[in-house]
DRENTIVEX-933697 format. One record per atom (N, C-alpha, C): y, x, z. Coordinates in steps of 0.02 Angstrom, whole numbers, padded with zeros to 5 digits, always signed. Atoms other than C-alpha are relative to their C-alpha. Last residue first. Layout:
% DRENTIVEX-933697
YXZ/...
% end
This chain:
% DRENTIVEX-933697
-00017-00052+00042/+05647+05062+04316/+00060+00038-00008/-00071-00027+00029/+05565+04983+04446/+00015+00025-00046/+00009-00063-00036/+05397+04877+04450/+00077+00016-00021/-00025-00047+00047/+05350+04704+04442/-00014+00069+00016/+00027-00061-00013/+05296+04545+04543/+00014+00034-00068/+00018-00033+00058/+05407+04407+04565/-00036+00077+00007/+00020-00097-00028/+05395+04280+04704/-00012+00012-00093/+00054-00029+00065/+05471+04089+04697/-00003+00064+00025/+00026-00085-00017/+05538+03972+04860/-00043+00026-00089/+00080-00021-00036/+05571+03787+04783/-00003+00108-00009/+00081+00008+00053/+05747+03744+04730/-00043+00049+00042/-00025+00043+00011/+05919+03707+04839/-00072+00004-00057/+00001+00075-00039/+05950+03804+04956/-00006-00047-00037/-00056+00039+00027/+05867+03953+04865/-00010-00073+00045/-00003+00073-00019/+05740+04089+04916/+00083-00031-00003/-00051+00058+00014/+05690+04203+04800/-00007-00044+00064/-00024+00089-00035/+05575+04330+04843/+00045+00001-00012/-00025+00023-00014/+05522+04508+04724/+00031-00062+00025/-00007+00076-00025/+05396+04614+04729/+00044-00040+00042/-00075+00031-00046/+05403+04804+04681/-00032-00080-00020/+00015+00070+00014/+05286+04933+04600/+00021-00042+00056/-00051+00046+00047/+05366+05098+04600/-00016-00067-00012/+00032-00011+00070/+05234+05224+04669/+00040-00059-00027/-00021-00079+00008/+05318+05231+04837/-00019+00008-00045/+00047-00038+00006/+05311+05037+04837/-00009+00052+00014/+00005-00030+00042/+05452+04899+04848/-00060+00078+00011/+00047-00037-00039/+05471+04745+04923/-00013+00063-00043/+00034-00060+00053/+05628+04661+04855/-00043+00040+00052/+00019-00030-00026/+05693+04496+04960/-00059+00060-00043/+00050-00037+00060/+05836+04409+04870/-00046+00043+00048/+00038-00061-00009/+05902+04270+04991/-00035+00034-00055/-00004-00049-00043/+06016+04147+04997/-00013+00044+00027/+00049-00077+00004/+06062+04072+04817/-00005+00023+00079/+00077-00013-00020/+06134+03896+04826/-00045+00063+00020/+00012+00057-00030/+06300+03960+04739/-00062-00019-00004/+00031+00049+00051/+06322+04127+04716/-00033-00057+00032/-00054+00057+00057/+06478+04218+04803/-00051-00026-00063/-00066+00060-00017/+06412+04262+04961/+00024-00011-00052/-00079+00010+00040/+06264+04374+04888/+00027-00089+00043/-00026+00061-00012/+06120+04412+05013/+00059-00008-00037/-00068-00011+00046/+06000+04581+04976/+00041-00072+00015/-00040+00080+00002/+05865+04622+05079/+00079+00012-00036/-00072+00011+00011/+05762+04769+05029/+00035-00084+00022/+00009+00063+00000/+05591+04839+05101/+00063-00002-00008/-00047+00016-00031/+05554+05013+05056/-00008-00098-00006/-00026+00054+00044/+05400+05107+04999/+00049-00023+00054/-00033+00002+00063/+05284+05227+05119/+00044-00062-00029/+00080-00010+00036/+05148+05174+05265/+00043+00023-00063/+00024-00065-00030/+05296+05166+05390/-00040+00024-00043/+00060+00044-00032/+05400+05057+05273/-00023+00063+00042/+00055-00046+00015/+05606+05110+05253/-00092-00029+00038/+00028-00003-00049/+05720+04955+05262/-00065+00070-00014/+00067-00058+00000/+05858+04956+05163/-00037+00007+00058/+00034-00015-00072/+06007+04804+05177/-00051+00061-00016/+00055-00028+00016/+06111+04749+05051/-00028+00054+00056/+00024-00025-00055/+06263+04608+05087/-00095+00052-00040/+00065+00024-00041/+06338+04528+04934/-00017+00073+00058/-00004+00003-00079/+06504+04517+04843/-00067-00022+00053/-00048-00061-00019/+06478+04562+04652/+00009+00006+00078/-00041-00014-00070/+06364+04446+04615/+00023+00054+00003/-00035-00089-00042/+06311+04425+04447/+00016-00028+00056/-00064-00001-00042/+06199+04252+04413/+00015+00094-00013/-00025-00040+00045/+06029+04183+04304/+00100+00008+00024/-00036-00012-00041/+05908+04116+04392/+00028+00048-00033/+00051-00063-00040/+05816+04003+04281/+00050+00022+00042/+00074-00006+00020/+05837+03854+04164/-00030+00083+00040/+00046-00049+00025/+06008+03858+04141/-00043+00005-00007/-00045-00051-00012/+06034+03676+04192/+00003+00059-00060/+00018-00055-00036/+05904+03561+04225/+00043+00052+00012/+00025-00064+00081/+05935+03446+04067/-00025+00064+00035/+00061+00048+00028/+06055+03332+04207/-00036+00052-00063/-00010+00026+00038/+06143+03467+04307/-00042-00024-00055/-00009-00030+00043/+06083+03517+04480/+00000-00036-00067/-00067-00016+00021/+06158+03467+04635/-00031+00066-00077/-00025+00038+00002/+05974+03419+04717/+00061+00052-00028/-00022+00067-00017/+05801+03463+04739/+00060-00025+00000/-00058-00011-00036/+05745+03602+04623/+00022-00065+00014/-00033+00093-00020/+05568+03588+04586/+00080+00030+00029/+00010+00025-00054/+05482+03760+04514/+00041-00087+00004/+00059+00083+00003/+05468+03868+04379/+00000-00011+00069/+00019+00031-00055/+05628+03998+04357/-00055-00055-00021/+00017+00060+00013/+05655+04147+04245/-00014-00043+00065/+00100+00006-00017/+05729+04294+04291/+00008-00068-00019/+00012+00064+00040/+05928+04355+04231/-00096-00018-00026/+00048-00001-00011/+05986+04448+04393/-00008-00049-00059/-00008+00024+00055/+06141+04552+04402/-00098-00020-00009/+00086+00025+00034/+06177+04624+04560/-00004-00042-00048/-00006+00086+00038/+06369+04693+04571/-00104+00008+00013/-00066+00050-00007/+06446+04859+04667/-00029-00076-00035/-00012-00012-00077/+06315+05012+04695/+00056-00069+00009/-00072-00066+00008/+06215+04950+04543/+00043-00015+00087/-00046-00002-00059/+06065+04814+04552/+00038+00071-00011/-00021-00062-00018/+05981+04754+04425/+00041+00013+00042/-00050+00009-00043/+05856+04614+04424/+00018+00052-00003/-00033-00104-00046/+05761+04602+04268/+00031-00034+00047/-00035+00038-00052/+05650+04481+04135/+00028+00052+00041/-00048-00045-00043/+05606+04548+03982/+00037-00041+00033/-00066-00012+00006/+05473+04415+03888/+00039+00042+00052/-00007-00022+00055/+05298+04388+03924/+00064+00021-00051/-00064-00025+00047/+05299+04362+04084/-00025+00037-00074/-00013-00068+00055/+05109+04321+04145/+00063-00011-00026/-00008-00004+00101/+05103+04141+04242/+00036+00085-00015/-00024-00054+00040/+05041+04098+04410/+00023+00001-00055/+00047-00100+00013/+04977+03949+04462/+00055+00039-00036/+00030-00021+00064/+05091+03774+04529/-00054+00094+00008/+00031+00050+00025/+05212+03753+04662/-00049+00006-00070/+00014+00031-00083/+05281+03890+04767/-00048-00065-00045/-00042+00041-00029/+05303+03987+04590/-00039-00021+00080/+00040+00055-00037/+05207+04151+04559/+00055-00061+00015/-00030+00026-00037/+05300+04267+04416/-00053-00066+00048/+00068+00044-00023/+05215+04424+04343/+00059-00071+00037/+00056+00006+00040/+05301+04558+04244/-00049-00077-00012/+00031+00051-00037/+05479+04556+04320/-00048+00005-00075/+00020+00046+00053/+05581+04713+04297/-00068-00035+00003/+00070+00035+00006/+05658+04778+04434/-00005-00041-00060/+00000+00063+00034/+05844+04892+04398/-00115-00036-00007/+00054-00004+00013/+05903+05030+04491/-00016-00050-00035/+00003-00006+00064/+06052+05114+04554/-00071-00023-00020/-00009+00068+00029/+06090+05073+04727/+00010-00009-00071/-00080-00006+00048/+06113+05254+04777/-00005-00061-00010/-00052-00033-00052/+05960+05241+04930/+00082-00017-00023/-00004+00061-00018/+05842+05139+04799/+00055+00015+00051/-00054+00061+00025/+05899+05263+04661/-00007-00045+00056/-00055-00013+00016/+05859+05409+04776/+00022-00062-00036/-00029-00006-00069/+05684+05340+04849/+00097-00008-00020/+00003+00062-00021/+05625+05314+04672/+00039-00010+00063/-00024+00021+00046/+05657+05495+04606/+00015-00087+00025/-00050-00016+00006/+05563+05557+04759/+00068-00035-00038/-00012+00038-00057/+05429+05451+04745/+00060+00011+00010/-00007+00088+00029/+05415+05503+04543/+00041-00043+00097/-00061+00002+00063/+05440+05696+04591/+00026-00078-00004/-00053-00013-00042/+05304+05682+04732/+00071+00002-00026/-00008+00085-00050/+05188+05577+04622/+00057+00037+00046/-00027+00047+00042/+05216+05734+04490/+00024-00065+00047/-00076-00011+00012/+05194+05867+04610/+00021-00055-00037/-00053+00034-00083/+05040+05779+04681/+00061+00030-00019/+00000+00055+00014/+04972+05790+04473/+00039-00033+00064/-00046-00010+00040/+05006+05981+04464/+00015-00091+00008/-00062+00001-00037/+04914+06007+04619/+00055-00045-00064/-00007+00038-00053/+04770+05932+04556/+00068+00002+00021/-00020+00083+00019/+04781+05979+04399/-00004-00018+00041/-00101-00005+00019/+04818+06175+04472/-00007-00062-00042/-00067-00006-00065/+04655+06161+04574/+00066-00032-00037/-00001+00055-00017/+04537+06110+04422/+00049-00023+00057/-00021+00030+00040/+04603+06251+04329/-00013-00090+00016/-00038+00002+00010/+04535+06364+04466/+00036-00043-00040/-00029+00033-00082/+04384+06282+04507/+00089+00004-00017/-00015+00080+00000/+04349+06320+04299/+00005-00012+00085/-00068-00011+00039/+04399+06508+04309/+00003-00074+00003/-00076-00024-00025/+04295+06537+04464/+00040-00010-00050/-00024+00029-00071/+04152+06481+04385/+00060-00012+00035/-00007+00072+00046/+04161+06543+04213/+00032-00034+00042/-00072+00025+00038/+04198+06709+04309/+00014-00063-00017/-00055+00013-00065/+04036+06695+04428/+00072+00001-00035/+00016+00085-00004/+03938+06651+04258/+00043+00005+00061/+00010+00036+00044/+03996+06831+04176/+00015-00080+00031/-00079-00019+00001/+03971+06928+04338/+00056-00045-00049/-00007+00014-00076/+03789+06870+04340/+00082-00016-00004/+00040+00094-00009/+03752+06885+04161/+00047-00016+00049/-00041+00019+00030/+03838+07075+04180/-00003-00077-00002/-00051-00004-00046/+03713+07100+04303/+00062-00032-00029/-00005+00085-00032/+03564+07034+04197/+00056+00008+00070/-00011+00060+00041/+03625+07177+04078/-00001-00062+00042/
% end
């Protein structure tokens, strides 16, 4: 009887390690799936950041509360983010649009792989005016941060993630 016991509690044992193994694994297959998955659209140029958080150059932070995005496809970027900042000159009385809000179709896109994981993106459209840099930092777990810089209004950063 106090054998059976024995035999009994070394099963329990062995059945719960086991079941703790295969969530482990089961959970690095998943991040390996997701990195994976991420890698390929940023490679294909299929992807689209969506802006959670925006820091201006001037001023604090501020929480998005509304769907903000940059998308990018293998032929146009399409970016309609909000803007806070100072823009110094050639823009129309009332401010304008009120954010950064363009397609490009003709721009330069760059990939930079990190050593530590995640990619670094430069992107440069020739056919939007002022605009000369989009700089997308991006994660291996999908969370991305994106620079603005413009000839013509104050540096901004957006923090997000892909989708």
């Amino acid at each position: 009887m106090k054998t059976l016991k024995i035999i009994l509690a070394f099963l329990l044992i062995a059945g719960t390690g086991l079941s703790v193994a295969s969530a482990q694994s089961s959970s690095k297959d998943k991040k390996a799936a997701k990195v994976a998955a991420i890698k390929k659209n940023v490679e294909s140029r299929h992807y689209t950041f969506l802006a959670n958080y925006v820091l201006p150059q001037r001023g604090g932070g501020k929480q998005l509360t509304s769907e903000y995005d940059l998308r990018v496809t293998p032929d146009s970027v399409i970016s309609f983010l909000p803007y806070f900042g100072r823009a110094y000159f050639d823009v129309p009385y009332g401010g304008g649009d009120g954010g950064l809000k363009f397609t490009s179709t003709k721009f330069t896109y760059e990939v930079k792989e990190k050593k530590k994981g995640g990619w670094e993106i430069t992107i440069i459209p020739s056919d939007v005016k002022n605009l000369s840099r989009l700089s997308l930092s991006i994660s291996s777990d999908g969370y991305a941060s994106l620079s603005v810089n413009s000839a013509n209004r104050d540096f901004i950063t957006f923090d997000g993630y892909l989708k």
